[in-house]
N, C-alpha and C positions, 0 to 999 in steps of 0.2 A: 317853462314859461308860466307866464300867471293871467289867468282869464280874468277881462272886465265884468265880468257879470259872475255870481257865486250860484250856483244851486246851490241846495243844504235840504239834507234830509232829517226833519225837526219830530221827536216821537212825543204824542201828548197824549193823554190818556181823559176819560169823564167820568164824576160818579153817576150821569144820566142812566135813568135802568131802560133807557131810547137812545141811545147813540146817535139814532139819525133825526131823532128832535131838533129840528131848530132853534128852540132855545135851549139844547145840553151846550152845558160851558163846558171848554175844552181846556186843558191844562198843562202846559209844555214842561217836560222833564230837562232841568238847565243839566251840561255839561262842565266839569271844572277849565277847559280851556277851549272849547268847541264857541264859534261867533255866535250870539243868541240875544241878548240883552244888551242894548245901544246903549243904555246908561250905566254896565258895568267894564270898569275898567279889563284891557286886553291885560288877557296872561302870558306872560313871556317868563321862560324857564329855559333858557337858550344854555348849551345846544341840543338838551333833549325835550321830549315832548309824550303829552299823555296820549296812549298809544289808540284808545279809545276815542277818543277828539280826532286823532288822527285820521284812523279809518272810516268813519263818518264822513269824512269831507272828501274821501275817495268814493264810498259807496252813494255819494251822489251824483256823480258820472254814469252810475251803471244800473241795470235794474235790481229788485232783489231776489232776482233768482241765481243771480252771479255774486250774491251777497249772502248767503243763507242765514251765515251767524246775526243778521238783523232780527228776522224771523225767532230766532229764539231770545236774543237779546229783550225783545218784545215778551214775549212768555216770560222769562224771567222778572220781568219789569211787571207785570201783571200778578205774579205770584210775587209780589213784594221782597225777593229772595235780597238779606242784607249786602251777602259779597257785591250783588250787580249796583247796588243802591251806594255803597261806599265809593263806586269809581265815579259816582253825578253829584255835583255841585250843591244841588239840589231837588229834592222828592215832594211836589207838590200834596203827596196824599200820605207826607207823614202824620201821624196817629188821627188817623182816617182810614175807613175802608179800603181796597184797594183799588182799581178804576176796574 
C-alpha cells in the first residue's frame, strides 16, 4: 500500500564553520531518482530502480540505528569520496570545500 503523507529523509550538508548558526545556509545533496526538487521532472526507469533512491524512502520509516549504512553514507559524503558522489544527481559542494 502507499501512504498519503511521505516522510523523506533529506542529507544537506553547510560550508558554515557554525553549523548551528542561524544564518548557515544549508545545502541539500539531490538524488538521481529520490522525490526532492518539485520543479524537476520524475524519473521513471521502470521496471528497475536506483537502488540508493530506493533505500532512502525505506530508511525513512525507521530510525538510524536500524539504518547504519546512512551514518556512513554521511561520512562518505563528507569526505567528498567520488564513487558516493557519482550515485547523486547532484553535489552542491562541487569544486568547493567540502561541508
Amino acid at each position: 500500500s502507499i501512504t498519503r503523507e511521505r516522510t523523506e529523509v533529506i542529507l544537506q550538508g553547510t560550508s558554515s564553520l557554525d553549523p548551528n548558526d542561524p544564518t548557515a545556509v544549508w545545502e541539500e545533496f539531490e538524488f538521481k531518482c529520490k522525490p526532492g526538487d518539485l520543479r524537476r521532472r520524475p524519473c521513471l526507469i521502470s521496471p528497475y530502480h536506483y537502488r540508493l533512491d530506493w533505500l532512502m524512502w525505506f530508511a525513512a520509516f525507521q530510525t538510524y540505528e536500524q539504518n547504519e549504512w546512512i551514518i556512513h553514507l554521511a561520512g562518505k559524503l563528507l569526505a567528498q569520496e567520488e564513487e558516493i558522489l557519482s550515485l547523486l544527481a547532484t553535489n552542491p559542494f562541487a569544486g568547493r570545500d567540502p561541508p
